[in-house]
C-alpha positions as CSV (number, residue, x, y, z in Angstrom):
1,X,-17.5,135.7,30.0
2,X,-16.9,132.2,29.2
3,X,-16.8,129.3,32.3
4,X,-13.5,127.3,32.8
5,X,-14.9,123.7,32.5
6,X,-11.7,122.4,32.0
7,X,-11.4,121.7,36.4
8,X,-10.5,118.4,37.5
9,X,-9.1,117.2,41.1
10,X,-6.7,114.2,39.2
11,X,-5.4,117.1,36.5
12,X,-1.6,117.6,36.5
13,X,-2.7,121.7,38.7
14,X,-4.4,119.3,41.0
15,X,-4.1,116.2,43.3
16,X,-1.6,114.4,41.0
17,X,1.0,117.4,39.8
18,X,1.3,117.2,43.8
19,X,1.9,113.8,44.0
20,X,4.7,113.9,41.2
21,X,6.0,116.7,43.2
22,X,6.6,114.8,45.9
23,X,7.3,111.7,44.1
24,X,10.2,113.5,42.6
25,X,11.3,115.5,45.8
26,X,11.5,112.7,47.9
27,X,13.6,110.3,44.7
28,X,15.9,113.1,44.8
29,X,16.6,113.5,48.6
30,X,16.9,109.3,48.5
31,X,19.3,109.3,45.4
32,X,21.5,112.2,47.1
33,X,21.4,110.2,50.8
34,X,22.6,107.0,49.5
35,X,25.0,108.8,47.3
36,X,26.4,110.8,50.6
37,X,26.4,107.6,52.5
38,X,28.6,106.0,48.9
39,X,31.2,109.0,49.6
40,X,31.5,108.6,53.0
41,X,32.0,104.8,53.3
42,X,35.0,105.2,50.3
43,X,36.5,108.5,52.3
44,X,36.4,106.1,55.0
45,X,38.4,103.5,53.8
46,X,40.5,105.6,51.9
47,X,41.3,108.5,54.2
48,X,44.5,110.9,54.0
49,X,47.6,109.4,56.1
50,X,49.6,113.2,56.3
51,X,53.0,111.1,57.6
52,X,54.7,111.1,54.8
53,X,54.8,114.8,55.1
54,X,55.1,115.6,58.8
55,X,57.7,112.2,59.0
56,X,60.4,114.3,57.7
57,X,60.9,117.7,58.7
58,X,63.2,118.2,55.5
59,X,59.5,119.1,53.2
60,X,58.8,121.2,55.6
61,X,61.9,123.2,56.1
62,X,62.3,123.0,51.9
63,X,59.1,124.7,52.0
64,X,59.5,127.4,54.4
65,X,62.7,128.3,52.5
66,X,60.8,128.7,49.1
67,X,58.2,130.8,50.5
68,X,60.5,132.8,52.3
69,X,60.8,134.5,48.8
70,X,57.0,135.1,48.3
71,X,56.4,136.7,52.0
72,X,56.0,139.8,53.2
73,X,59.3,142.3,53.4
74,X,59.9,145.9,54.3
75,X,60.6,148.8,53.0
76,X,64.7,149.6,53.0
């Protein structure tokens, strides 16, 4: 049986494959963070203003009236 003398504690199985491991965890988790934190600053200064619809109760009432065709009816 032949002896594995190919063992080193810097070798990509060893110390450093779990430093790049980490190394690369930890860019992700920082890229997707400041990313989130890109989203939620735009959302915040561009967030949805609903009064052009609930303004006028004509959309709504137009809207009712065209579903009123899709919904539920009984048997005659």
């Amino acid at each position: 049986m032949a002896e594995n003398t190919n063992r080193g504690v810097f070798s990509i199985h060893g110390v450093t494959g779990m430093l790049i491991a980490t190394v690369l965890l930890l860019s992700i988790l920082v890229v997707l963070t400041v990313w989130g934190i890109g989203v939620q600053q735009k959302s915040a200064s561009n967030f949805y203003d609903p009064s052009s619809i609930t303004s006028s109760l004509d959309n709504v009432k137009e809207n009712s009236k065209a579903n009123a065709n899709f919904a539920f009816q009984d048997a005659k």
